[in-house]
C-alpha positions as a Markdown table, in Angstrom:
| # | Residue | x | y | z |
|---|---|---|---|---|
| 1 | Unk | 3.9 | 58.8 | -23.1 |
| 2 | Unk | 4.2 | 54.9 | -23.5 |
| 3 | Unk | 6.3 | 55.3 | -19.9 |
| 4 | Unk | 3.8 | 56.8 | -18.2 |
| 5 | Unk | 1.2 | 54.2 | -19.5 |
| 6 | Unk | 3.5 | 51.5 | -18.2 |
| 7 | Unk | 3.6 | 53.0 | -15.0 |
| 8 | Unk | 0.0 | 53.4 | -14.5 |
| 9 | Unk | -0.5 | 49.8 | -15.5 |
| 10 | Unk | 1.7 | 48.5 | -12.8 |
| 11 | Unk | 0.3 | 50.9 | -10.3 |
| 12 | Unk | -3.1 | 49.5 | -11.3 |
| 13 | Unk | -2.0 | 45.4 | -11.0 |
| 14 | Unk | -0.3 | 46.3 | -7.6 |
| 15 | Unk | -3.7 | 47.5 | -6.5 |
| 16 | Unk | -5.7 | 44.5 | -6.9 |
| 17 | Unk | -5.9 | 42.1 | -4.4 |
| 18 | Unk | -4.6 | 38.6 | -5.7 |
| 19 | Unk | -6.2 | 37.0 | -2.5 |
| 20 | Unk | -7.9 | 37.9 | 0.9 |
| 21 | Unk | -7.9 | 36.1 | 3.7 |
| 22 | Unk | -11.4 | 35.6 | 6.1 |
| 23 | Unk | -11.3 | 34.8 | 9.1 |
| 24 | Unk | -14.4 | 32.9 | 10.9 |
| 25 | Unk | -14.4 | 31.6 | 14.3 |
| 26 | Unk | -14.6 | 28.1 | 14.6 |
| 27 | Unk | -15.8 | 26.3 | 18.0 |
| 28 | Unk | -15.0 | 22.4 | 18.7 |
| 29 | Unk | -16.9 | 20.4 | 20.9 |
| 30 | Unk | -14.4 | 18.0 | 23.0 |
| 31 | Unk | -16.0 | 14.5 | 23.0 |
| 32 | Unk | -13.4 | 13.4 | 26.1 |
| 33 | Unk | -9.8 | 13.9 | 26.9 |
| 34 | Unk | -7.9 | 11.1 | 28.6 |
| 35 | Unk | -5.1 | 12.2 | 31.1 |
| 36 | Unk | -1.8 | 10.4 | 32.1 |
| 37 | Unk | -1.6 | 10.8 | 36.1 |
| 38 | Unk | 1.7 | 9.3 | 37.1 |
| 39 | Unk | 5.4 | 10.2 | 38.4 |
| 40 | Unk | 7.0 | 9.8 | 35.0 |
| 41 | Unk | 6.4 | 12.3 | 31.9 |
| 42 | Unk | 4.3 | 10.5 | 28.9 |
| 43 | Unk | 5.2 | 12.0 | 25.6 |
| 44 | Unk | 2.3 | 11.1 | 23.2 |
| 45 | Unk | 3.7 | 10.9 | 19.5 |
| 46 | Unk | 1.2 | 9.3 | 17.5 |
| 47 | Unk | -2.5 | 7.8 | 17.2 |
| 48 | Unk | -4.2 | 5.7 | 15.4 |
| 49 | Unk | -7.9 | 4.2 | 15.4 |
| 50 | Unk | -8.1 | 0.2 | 14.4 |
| 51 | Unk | -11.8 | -1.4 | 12.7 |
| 52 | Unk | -13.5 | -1.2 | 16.4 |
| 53 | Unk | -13.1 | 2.6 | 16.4 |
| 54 | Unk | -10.6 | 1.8 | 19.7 |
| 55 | Unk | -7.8 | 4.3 | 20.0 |
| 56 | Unk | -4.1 | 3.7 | 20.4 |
| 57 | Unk | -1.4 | 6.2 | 21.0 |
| 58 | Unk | 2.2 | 5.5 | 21.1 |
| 59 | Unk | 5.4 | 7.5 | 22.3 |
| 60 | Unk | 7.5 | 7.5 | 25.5 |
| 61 | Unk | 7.7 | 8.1 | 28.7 |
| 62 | Unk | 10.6 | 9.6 | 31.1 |
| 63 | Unk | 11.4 | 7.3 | 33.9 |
| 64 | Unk | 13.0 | 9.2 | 36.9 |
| 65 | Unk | 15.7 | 7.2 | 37.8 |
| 66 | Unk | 19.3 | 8.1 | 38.0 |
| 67 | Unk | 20.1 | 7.2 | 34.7 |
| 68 | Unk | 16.8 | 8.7 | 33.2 |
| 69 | Unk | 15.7 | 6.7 | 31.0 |
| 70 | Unk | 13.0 | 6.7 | 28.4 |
| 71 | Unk | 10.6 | 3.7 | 27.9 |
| 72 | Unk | 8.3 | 3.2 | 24.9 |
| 73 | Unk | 4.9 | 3.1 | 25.9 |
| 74 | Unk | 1.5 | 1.6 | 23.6 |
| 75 | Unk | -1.8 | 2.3 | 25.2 |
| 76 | Unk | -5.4 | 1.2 | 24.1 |
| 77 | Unk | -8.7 | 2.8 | 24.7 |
| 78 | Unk | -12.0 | 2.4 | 23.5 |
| 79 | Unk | -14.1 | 4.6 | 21.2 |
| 80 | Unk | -15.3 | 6.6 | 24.3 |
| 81 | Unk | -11.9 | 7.2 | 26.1 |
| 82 | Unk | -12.1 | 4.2 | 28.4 |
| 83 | Unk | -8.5 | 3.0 | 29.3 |
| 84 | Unk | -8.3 | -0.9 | 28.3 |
| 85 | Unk | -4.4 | -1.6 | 28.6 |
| 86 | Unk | -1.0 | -0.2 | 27.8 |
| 87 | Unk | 2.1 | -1.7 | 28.1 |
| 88 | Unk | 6.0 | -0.1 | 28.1 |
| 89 | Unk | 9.3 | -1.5 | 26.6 |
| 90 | Unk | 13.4 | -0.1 | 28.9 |
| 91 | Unk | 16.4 | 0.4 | 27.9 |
| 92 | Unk | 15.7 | 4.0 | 26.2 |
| 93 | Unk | 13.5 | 2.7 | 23.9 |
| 94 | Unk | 10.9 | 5.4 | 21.6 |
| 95 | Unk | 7.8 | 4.7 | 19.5 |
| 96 | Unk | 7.1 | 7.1 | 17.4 |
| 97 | Unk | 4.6 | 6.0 | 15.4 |
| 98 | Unk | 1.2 | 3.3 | 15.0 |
| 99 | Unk | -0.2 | 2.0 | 12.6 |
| 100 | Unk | -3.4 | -1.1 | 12.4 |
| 101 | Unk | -4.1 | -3.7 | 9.9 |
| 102 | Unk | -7.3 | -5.3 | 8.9 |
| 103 | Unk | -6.9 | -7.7 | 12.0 |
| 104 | Unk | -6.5 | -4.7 | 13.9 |
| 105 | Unk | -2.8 | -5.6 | 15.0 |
| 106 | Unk | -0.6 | -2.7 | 16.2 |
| 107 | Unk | 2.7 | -1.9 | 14.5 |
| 108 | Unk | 4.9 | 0.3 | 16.2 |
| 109 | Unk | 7.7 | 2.0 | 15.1 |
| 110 | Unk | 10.7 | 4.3 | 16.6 |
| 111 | Unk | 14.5 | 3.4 | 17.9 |
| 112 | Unk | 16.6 | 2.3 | 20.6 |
| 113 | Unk | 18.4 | 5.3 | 22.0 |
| 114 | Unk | 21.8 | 3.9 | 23.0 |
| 115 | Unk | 22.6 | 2.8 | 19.3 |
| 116 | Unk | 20.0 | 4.6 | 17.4 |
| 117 | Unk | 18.8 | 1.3 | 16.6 |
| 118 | Unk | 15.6 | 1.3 | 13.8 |
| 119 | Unk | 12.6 | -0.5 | 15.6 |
| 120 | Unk | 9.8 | -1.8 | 14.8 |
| 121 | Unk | 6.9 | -4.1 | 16.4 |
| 122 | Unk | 3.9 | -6.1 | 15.8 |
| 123 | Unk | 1.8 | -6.8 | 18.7 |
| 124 | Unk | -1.6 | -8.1 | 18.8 |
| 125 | Unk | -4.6 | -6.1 | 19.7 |
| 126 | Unk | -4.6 | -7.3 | 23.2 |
| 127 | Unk | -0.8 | -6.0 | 23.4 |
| 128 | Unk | 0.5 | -9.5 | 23.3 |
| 129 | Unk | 3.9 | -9.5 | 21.2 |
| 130 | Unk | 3.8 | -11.3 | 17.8 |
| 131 | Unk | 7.2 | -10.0 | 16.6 |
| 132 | Unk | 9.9 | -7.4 | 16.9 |
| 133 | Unk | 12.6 | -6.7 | 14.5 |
| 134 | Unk | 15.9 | -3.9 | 15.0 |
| 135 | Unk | 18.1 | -2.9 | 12.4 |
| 136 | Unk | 21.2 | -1.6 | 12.6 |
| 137 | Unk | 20.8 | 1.2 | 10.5 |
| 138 | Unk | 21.2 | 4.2 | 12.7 |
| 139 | Unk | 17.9 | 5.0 | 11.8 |
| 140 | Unk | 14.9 | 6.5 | 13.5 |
| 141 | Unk | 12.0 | 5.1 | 12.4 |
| 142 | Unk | 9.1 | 8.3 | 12.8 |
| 143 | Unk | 6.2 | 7.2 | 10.9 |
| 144 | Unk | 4.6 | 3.7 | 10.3 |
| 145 | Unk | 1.6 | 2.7 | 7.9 |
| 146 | Unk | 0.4 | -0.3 | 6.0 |
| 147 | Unk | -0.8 | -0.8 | 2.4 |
| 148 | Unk | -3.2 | -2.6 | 1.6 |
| 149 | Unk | -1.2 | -6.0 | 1.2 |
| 150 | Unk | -0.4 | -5.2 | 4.7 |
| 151 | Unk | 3.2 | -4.6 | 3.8 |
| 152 | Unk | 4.8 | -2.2 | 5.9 |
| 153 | Unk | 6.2 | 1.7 | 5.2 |
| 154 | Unk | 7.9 | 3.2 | 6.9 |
| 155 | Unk | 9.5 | 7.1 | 7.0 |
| 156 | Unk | 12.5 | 8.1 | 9.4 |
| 157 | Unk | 15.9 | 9.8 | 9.6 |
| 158 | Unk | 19.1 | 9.2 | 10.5 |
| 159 | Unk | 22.3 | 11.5 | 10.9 |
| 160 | Unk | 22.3 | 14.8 | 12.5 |
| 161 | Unk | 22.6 | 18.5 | 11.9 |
| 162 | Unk | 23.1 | 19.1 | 8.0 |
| 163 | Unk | 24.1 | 15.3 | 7.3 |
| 164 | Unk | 20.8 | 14.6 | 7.8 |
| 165 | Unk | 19.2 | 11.9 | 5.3 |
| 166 | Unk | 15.1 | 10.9 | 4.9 |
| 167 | Unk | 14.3 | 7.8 | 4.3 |
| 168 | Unk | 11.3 | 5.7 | 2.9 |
| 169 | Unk | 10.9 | 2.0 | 3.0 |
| 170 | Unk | 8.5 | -0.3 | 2.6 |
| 171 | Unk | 8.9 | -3.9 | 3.9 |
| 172 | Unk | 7.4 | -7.1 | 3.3 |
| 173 | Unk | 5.9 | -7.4 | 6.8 |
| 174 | Unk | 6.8 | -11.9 | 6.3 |
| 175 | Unk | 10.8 | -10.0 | 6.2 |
| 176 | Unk | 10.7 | -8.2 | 9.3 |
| 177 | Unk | 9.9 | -11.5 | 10.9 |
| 178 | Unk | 12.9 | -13.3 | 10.2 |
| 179 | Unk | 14.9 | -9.8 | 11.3 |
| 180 | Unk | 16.9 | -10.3 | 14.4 |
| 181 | Unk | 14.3 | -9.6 | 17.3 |
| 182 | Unk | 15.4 | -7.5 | 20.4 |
| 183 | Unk | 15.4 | -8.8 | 23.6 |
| 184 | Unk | 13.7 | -6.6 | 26.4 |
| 185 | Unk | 14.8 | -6.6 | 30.4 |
């Protein structure tokens, strides 16, 4: 008898439903959409929005040369999706991610392809260079972010297949000045 009240007991659990799932339909209204029209392929990786609500994306782009190269791209628009500027780094260069500071200065981060060299940039927000450091880490730096002494984080990976390692560091931005800067054709 106690078997049979066992069984009926976990017959009974089985039947309630721990959760359900509801589905609603959700419409979004599409403020504006900016398009890249242009003989290479842009690769948009990351966003972020600075103090002025202005918009900045960062990633690559594939130049159709015979080597094939990728170029790092930053481009700027306003709130309304405006084009202001962008500008583009060679030598199969990748940002992969943006970040702003209270000055509303762009860090970039990403890699130098060749040597899987770690990179990351401060540039001004009129795209004028401030500084740019590389370290030879074999690292590729993915994700960029400040805190709110304005130091920099950072998250990446380096290795491949199963040997591959995550990383988090965060940076005194005043360090990554005196880093050895990279040198752009």
């Amino acid at each position: 008898m106690e078997k049979r009240g066992y069984f009926i007991l976990v017959i009974l659990f089985l039947a309630i439903p721990l959760f359900s799932i509801r589905a609603e339909a959700v419409s979004f209204t599409q403020l504006w959409n900016a398009t890249t029209e242009n003989s290479t392929a842009t690769l948009w990786t990351a966003v972020a929005v600075d103090s002025n609500d202005n918009i900045l994306v960062a990633g690559d782009m594939r130049v159709y040369t015979p080597g094939k190269e990728t170029w790092a791209v930053l481009a700027k628009y306003n709130s309304t999706g405006t084009f202001l500027w962008n500008l583009s780094l060679g030598n199969n260069t990748k940002f992969l991610g943006v970040s702003t500071d209270l000055s509303n200065n762009i860090y970039v981060a990403g890699y130098v392809a060749q040597n899987r060299t770690a990179l990351v940039s401060k540039y001004n927000s009129t795209g004028g260079q401030i500084w740019s450091a590389a370290h030879s880490l074999s690292t590729t730096w993915q994700g960029i972010s400040l805190d709110a002494s304005e130091n920099v984080l950072l998250t990446g990976y380096n290795g491949t297949g199963i040997n591959l390692y995550t990383h988090i560091a965060k940076y005194d931005s005043a360090v990554l000045v005196d880093a050895l800067p990279l040198v752009y054709s």
